[in-house]
C-alpha positions as a printed NumPy array, in Angstrom:
array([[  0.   ,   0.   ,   0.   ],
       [  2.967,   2.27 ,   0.751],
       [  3.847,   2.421,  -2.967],
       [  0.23 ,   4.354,  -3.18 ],
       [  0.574,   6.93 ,  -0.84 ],
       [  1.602,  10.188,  -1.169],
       [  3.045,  13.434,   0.374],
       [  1.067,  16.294,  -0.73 ],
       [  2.43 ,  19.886,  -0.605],
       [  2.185,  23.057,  -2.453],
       [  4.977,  25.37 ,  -2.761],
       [  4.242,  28.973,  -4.169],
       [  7.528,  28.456,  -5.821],
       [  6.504,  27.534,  -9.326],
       [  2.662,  27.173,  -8.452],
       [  2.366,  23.679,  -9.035],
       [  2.31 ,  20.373,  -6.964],
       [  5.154,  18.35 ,  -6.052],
       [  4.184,  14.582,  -5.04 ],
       [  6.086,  12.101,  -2.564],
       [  4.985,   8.709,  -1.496],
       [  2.409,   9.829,   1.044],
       [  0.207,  12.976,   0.774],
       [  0.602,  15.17 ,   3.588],
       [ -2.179,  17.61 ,   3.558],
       [ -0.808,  20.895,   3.86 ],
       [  0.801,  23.346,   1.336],
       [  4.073,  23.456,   2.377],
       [  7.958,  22.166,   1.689],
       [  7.584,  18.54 ,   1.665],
       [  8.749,  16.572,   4.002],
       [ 10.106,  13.3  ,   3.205],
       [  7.605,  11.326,   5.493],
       [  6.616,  11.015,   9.312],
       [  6.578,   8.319,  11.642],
       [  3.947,   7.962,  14.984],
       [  6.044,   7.539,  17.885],
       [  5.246,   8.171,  21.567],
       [  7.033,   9.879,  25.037],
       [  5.804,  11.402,  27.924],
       [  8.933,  12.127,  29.898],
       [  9.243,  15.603,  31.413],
       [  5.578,  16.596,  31.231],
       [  4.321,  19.631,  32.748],
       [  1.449,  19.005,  35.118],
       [  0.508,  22.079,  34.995],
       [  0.424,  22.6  ,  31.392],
       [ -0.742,  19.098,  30.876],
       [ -4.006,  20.052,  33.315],
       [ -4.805,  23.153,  31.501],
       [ -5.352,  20.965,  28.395],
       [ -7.387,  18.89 ,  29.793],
       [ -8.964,  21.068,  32.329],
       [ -9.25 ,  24.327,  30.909],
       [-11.821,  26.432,  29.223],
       [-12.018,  24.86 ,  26.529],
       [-14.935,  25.056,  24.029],
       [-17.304,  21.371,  23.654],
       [-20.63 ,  20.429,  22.726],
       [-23.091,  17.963,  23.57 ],
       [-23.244,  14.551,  21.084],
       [-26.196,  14.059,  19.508],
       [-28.368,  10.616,  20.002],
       [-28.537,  10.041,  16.585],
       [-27.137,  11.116,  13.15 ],
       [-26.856,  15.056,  13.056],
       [-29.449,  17.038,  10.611],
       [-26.745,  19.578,  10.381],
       [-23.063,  20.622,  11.85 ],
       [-23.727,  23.818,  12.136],
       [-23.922,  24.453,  15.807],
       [-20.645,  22.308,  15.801],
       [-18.729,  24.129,  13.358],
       [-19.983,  27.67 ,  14.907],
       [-18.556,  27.284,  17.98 ],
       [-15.343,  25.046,  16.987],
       [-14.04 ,  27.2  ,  14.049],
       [-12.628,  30.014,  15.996],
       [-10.434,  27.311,  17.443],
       [ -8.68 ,  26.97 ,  13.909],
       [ -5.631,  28.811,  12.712],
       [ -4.29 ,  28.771,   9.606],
       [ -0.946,  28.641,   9.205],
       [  2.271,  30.527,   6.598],
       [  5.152,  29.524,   6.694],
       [  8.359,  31.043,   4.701],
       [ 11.959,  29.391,   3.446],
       [ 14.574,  30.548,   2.077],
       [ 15.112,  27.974,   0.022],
       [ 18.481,  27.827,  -3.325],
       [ 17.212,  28.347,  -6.784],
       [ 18.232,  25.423,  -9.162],
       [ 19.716,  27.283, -12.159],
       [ 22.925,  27.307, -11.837],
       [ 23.769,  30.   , -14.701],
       [ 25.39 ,  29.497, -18.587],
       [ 26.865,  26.028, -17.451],
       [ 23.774,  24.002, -17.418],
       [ 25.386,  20.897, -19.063],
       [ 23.22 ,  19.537, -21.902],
       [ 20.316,  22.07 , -21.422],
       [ 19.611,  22.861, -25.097],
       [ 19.058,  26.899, -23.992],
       [ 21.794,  26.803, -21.554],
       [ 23.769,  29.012, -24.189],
       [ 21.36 ,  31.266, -25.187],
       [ 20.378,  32.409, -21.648],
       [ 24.254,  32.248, -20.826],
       [ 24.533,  35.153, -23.069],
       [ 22.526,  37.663, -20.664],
       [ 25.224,  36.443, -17.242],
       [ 28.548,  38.003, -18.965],
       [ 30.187,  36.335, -17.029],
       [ 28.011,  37.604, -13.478],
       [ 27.916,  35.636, -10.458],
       [ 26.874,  31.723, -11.461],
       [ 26.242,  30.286,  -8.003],
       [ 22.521,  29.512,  -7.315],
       [ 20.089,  32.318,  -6.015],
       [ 17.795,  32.181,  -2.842],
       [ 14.269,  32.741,  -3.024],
       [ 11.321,  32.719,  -0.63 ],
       [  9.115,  29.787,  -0.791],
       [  5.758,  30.371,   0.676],
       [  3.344,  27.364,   2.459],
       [  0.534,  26.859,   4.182],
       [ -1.721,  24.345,   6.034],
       [ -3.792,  24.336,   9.214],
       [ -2.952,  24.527,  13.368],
       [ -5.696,  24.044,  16.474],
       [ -5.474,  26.535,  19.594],
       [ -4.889,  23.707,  22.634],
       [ -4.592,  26.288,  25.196],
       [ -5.885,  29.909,  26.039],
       [ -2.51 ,  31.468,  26.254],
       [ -1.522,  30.613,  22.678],
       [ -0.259,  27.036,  22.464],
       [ -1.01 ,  25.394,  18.664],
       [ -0.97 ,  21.988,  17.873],
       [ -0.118,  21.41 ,  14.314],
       [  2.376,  19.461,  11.693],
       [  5.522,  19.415,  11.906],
       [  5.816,  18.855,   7.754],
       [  4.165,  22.275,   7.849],
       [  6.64 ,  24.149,   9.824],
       [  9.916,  21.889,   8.927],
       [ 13.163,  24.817,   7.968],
       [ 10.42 ,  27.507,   7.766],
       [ 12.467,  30.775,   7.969],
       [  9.094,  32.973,   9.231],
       [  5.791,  31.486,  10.783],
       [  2.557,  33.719,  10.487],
       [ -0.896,  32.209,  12.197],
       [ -4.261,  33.375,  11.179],
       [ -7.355,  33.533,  13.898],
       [-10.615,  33.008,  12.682],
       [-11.288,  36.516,  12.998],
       [ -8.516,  37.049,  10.546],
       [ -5.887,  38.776,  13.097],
       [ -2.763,  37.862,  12.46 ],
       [  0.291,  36.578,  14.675],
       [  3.902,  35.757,  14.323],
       [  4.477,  32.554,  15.602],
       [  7.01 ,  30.759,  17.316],
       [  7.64 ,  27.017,  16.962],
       [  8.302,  25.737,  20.219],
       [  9.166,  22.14 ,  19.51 ],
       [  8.346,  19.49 ,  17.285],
       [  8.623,  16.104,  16.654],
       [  9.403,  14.706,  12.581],
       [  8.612,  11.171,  14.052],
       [  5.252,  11.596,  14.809],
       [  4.865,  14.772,  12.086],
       [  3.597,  17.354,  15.276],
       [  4.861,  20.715,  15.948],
       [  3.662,  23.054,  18.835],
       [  3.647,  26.289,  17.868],
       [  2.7  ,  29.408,  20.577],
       [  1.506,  33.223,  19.532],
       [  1.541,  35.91 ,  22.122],
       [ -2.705,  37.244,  21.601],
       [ -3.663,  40.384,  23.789],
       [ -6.367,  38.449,  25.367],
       [ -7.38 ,  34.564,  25.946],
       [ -8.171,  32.811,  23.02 ],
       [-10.556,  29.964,  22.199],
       [ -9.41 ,  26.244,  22.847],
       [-10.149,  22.935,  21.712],
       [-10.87 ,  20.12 ,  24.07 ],
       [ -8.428,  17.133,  23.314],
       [-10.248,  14.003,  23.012],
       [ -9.502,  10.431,  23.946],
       [ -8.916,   8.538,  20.284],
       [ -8.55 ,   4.866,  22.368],
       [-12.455,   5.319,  22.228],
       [-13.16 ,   6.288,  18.76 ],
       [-15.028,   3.541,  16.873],
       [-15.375,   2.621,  13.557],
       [-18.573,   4.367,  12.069],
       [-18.42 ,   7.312,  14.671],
       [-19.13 ,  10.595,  13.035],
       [-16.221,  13.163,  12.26 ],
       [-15.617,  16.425,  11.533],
       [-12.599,  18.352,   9.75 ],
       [-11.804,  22.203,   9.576],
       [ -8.826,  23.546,   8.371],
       [ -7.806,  25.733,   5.55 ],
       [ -7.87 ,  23.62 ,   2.237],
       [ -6.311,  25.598,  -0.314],
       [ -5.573,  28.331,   1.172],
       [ -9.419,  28.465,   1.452],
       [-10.011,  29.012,   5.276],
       [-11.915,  27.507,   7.992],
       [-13.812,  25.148,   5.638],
       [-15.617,  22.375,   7.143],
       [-16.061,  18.38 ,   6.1  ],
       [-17.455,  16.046,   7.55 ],
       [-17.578,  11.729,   7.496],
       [-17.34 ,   8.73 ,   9.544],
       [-14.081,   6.932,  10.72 ],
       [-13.734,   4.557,   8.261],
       [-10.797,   2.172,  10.11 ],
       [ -8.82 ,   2.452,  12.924],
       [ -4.736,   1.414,  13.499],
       [ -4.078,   1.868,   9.432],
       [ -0.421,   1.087,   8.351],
       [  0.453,   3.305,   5.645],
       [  4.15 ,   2.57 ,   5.737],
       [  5.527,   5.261,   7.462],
       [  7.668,   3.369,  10.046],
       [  6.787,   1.396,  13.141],
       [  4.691,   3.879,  15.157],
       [  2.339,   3.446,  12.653],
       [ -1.828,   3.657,  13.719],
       [ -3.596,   6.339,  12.023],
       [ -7.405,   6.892,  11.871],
       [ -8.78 ,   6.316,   8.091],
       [-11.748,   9.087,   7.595],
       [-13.66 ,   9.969,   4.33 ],
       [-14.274,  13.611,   5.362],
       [-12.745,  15.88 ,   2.852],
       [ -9.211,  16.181,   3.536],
       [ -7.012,  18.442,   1.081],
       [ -4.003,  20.323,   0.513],
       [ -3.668,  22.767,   3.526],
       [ -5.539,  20.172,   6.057],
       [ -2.571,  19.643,   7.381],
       [ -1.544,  20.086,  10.691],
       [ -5.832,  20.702,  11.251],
       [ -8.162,  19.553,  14.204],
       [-10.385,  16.032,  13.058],
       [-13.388,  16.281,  15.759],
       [-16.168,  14.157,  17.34 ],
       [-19.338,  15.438,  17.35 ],
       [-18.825,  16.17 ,  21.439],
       [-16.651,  19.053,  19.973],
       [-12.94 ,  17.222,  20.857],
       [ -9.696,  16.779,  18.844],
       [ -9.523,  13.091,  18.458],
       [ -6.817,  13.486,  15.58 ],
       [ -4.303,  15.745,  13.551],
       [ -5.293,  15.322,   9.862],
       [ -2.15 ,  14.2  ,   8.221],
       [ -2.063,  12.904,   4.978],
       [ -4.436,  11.389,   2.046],
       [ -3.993,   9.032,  -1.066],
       [ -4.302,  11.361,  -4.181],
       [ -5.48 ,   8.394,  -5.919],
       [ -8.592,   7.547,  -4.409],
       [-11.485,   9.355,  -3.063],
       [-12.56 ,   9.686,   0.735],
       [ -9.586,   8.416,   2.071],
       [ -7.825,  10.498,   4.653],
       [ -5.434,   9.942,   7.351],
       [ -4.984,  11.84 ,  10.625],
       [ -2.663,  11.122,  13.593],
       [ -4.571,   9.785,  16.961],
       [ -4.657,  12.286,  19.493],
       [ -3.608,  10.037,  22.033],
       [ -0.805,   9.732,  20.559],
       [ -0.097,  14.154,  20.389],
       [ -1.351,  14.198,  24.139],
       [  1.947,  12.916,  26.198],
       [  3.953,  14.396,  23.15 ],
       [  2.672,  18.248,  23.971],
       [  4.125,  18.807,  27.665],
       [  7.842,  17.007,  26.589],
       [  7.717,  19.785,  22.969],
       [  6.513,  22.225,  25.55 ],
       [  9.443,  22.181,  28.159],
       [ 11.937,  20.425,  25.754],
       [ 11.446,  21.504,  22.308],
       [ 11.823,  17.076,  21.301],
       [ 10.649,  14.452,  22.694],
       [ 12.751,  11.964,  24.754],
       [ 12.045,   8.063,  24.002],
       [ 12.39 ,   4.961,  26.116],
       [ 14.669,   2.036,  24.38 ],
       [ 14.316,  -1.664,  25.   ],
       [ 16.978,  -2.865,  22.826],
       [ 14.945,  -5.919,  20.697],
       [ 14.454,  -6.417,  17.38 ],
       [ 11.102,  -8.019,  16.711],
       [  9.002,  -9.081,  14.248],
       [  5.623, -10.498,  13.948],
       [  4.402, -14.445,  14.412],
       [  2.922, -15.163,  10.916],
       [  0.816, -19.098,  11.312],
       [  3.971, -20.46 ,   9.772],
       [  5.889, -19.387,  12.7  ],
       [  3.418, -20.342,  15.061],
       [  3.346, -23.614,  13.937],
       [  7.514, -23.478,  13.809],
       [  7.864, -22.267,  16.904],
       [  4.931, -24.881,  18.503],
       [  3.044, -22.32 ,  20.08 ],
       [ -1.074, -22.225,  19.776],
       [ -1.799, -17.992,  18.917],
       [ -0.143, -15.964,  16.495],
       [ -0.249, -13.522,  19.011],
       [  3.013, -11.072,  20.502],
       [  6.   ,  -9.72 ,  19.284],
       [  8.892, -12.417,  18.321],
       [ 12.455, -11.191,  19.507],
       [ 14.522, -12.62 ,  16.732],
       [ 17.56 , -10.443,  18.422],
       [ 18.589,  -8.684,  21.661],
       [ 21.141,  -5.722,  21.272],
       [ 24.167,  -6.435,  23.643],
       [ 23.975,  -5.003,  26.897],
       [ 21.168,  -3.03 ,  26.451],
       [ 18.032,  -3.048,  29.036],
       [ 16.502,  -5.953,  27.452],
       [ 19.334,  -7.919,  27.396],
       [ 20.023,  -7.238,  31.309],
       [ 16.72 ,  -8.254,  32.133],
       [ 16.954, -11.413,  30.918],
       [ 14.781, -11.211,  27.466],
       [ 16.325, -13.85 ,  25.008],
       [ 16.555, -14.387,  21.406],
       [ 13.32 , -16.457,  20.182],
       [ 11.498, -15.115,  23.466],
       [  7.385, -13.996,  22.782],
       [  6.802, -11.15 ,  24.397],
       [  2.943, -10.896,  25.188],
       [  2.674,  -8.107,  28.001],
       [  4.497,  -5.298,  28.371],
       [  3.347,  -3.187,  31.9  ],
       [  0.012,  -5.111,  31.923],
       [ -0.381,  -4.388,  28.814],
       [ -1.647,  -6.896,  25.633],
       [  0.727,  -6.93 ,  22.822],
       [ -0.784,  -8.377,  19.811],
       [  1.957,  -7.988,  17.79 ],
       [  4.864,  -6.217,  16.924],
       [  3.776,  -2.725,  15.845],
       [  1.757,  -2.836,  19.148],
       [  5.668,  -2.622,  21.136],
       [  7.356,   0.112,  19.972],
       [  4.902,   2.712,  20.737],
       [  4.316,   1.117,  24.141],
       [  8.217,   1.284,  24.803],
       [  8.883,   4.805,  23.565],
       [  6.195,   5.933,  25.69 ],
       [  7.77 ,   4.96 ,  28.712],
       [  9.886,   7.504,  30.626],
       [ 13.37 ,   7.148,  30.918],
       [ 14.698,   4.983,  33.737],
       [ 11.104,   3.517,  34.959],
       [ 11.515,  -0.35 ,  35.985],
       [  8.376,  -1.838,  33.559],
       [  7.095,  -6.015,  34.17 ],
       [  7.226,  -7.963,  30.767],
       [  5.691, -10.88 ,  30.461],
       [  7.226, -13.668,  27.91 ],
       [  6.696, -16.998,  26.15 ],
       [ 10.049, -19.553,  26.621],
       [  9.595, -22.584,  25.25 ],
       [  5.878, -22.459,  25.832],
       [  5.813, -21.26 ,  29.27 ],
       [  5.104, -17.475,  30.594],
       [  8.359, -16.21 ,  32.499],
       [  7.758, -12.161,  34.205],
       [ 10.613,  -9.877,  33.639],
       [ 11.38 ,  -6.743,  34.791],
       [ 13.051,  -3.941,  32.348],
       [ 14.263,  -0.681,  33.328],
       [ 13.912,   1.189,  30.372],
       [ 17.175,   3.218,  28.902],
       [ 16.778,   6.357,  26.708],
       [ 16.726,   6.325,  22.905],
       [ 19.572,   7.55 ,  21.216],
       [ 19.862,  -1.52 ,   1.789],
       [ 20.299,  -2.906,  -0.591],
       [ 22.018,  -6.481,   0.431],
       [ 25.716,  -6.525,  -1.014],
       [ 26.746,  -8.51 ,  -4.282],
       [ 29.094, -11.374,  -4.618],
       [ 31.836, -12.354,  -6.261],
       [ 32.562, -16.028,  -7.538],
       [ 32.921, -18.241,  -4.035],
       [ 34.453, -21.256,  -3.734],
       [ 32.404, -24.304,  -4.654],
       [ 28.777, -23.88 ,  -2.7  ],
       [ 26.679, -26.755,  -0.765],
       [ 23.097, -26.55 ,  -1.932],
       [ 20.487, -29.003,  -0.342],
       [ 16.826, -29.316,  -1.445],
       [ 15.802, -26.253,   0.623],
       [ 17.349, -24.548,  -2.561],
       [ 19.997, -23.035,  -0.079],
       [ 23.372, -22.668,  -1.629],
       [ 25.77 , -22.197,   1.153],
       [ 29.425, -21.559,   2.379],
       [ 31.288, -20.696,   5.021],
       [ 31.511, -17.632,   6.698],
       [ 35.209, -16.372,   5.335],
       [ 36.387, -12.813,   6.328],
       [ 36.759, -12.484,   3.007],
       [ 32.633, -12.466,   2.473],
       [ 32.182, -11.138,   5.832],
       [ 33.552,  -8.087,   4.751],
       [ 31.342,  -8.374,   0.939],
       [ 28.474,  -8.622,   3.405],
       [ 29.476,  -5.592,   5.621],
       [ 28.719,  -7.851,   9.134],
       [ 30.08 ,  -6.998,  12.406],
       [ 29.902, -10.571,  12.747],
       [ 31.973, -14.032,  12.132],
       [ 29.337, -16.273,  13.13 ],
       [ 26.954, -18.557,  10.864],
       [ 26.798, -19.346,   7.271],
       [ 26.855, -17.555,   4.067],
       [ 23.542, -17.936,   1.86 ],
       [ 25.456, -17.548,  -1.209],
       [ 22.904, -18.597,  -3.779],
       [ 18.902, -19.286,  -3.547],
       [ 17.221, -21.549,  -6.271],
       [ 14.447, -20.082,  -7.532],
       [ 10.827, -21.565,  -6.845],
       [ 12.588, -23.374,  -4.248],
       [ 11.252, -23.68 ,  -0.433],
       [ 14.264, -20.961,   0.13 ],
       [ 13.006, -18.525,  -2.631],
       [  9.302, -18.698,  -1.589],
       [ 10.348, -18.267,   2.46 ],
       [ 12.084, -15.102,   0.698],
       [ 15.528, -15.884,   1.756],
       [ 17.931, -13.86 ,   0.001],
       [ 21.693, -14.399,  -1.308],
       [ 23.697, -12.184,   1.237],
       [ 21.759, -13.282,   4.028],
       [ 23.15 , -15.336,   6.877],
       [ 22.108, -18.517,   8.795],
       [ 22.504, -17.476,  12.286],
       [ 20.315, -20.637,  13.963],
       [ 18.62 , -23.911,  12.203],
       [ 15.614, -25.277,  14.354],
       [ 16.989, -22.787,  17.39 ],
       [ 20.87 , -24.409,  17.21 ],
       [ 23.899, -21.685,  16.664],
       [ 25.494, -22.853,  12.945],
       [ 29.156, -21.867,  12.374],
       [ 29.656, -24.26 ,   9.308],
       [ 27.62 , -25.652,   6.793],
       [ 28.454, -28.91 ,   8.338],
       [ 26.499, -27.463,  11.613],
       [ 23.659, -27.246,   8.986],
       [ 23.223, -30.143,   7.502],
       [ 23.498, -31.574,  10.607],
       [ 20.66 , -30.111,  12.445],
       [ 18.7  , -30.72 ,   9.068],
       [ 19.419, -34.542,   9.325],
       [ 18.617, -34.22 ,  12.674],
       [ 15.498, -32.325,  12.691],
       [ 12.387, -34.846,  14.113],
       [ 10.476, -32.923,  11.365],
       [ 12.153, -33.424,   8.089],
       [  9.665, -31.234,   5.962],
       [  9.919, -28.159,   8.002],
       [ 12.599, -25.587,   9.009],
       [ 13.064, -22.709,  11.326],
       [ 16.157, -20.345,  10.102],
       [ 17.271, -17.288,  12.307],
       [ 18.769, -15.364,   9.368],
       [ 20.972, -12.134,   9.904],
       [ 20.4  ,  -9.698,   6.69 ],
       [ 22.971,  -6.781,   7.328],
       [ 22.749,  -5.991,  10.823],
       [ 19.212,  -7.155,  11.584],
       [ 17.877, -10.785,  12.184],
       [ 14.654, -12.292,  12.173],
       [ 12.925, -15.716,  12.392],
       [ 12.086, -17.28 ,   8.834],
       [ 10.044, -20.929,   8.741],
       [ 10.719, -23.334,   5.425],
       [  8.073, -25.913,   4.522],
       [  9.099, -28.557,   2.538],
       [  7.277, -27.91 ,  -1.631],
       [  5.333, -31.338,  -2.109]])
């Protein structure tokens, strides 16, 4: 799906729209992408409380669906900024020596030799912020902001304010911004997103366009979407109108709350529009408040999800948790006792159902705090405790190897030299080259690649291909195989099943 999404921005540079991989809805310099990503180290109580207990503006949810949004949009709008950005950004022409440009010498005749290094101009974006407290704090984007030389914010009543940007986050695309107003301003209530449900009316305001305060409305149309921005990944899926200049804008519920940050939208298709959960901005805010970033919490695992193949690998009955394929040397995992091919299925009491669910959990988790895990050894639950540290491509190619040992797994192996430990780029000596894959073979369909390298076979350390085939002939199931392969720097758990 990621190969359908796009970044959507407008520069005033040229007039015309640049596209990236994902959408983002505002009108501003692209960014290259965002990730979701949570902390809440270093809040602010007080700041925190005046979000949540402030006077903010709200409304009463209807029983039923709405005849109109009026009422709503009346009293939420003035809670809606829009937001200009400038950069200073270098022009591209480079002057008469413009390589193979067919006109590069007849424009080279007007520079007579004048300065040829590239120009600066002003580039000029927009896209949408919500007032979270009466003193001036804005919630918006952080693609909206990102290098912006001069930040202007636009009330509903069309004063205007230069704004500050306080802190923001590119993981999680936020940005708090703050404006210094000569009297209280209106405030949005932030929501609780864990409770939105599928079907639930929505609204959006923001500033499509440049067109502002313009209201949509829809229905959540999925929850927890993966649009392959990176591993914090869980946005809300809406159909209510979300363009370019959305971004960075409020998504409500029809009590009058934020329950998301509209984000980002497939140009391709119609009514599909992305926004970041609000629970996820809410323990962000204080941390870009105090600190400007946000500080993360670091496990030290590398994980990956139990497909049924690997449940049925591994012998265990769910598909359920997140699969350590490696632990990161003396990091806080590895001192608590969390071990390669370990299932972890709680983290501080709370469900994982697989591995996207861990990540967020972890990063959310102030620095230092002692959290219980719960794991899955050998079919049995073990309880951990982790005190939680702070956060700080293409596979090589080969040359001709000596002669390889290929079994009917379509594997085509050799031995770990130095010589193709260094083709490899490893930090390791340990297991066995995958110098060769057959194709249609059990190998090829598991996706192993050449350059990857056999770490474990059926949960037994290889350092030779004889290691291999031994724990192949050894195996009590001779049609099935679990590999711990090593690809670069990462491992992970991949099960063979013998082609009938």
């Amino acid at each position: 799906m990621d190969n359908q999404l796009t970044h959507r921005g407008q520069s005033k540079k040229t007039g015309r729209s640049r596209t990236k991989k994902l959408l983002v809805t505002g009108l501003p310099f692209l960014a290259a992408g965002f990730l979701i990503a949570a902390g809440i180290n270093g809040i602010h109580p007080s700041f925190a409380e005046d979000i949540t207990n402030g006077p903010h503006v709200t409304t009463t949810a209807p029983s039923s669906m709405p005849s109109s949004f009026a009422e709503l949009a009346d009293k939420l709008s003035p809670t809606v900024v829009n937001v200009k950005v400038v950069k200073v950004e270098q022009a591209g022409f480079q002057g008469p020596n413009m390589g193979n440009d067919p006109f590069g010498e007849f424009f080279g005749r007007f520079y007579d030799g004048r300065e040829q290094s590239p120009k600066s101009y002003r580039s000029q974006g927009a896209g949408s912020g919500v007032i979270i407290s009466n003193d001036g704090y804005i919630l918006s984007n952080n693609h909206v902001v990102e290098g912006a030389q001069e930040v202007t914010v636009t009330l509903a009543n069309e004063k205007e304010y230069k704004a500050k940007v306080i802190g923001t986050d590119p993981k999680t695309d936020l940005a708090v911004l703050k404006i210094d107003a000569d009297k209280e301003l209106p405030s949005a209530t932030l929501g609780d997103s864990d409770q939105l449900k599928v079907g639930d009316w929505v609204v959006a305001i923001g500033n499509p366009f440049g067109l502002s305060h313009t209201v949509t409305s829809g229905i959540v149309s999925a929850k927890g979407r993966v649009i392959g921005a990176g591993p914090y990944d869980d946005f809300i899926q809406t159909d209510a109108s979300i363009n370019p200049g959305n971004s960075g804008g409020p998504l409500f519920n029809l009590n009058g709350e934020v329950i998301g940050i509209n984000t980002a939208i497939i140009p391709q298709g119609q009514g599909i529009g992305f926004a970041i959960p609000i629970s996820t901005a809410k323990p962000l805010i204080p941390q870009l408040v105090s600190n400007g970033e946000i500080t993360r919490g670091y496990l030290g695992v590398n994980i990956q999800d139990i497909t049924p193949d690997l449940a049925k690998a591994l012998n265990v009955k769910d598909a359920k948790g997140a699969l350590v394929a490696d632990v990161v040397s003396d990091s806080p995992a590895e001192k608590s006792g969390i071990a390669r091919g370990d299932i972890i299925i709680t983290y501080d009491g709370k469900t994982i159902k697989d591995s996207r669910d861990l990540p967020a959990k972890v990063a959310a988790t102030p620095v230092g705090e002692k959290v219980p895990v719960t794991i899955l050894r050998d079919g049995k639950e073990k309880e951990l405790t982790v005190t939680v540290a702070r956060l700080s491509s293409d596979g090589p190619q080969f040359g001709k190897t000596a002669e390889p040992t290929k079994g009917k797994w379509g594997l085509q192996l050799h031995e770990l030299t130095p010589q193709i430990g260094e083709q490899l780029q490893l930090k390791t000596d340990q297991g066995v080259a995958v110098v060769g894959v057959e194709p249609d073979s059990a190998a090829a369909e598991a996706g192993i690649r050449q350059g990857d390298v056999i770490i474990e076979v059926n949960r037994k350390a290889v350092a030779s291909v004889d290691d291999v085939m031994k724990n192949i002939n050894n195996a009590e199931d001779k049609d099935h195989l679990l590999l711990l392969v090593q690809r670069q720097n990462g491992k992970f758990y991949v099960p063979l099943e013998q082609q009938g």
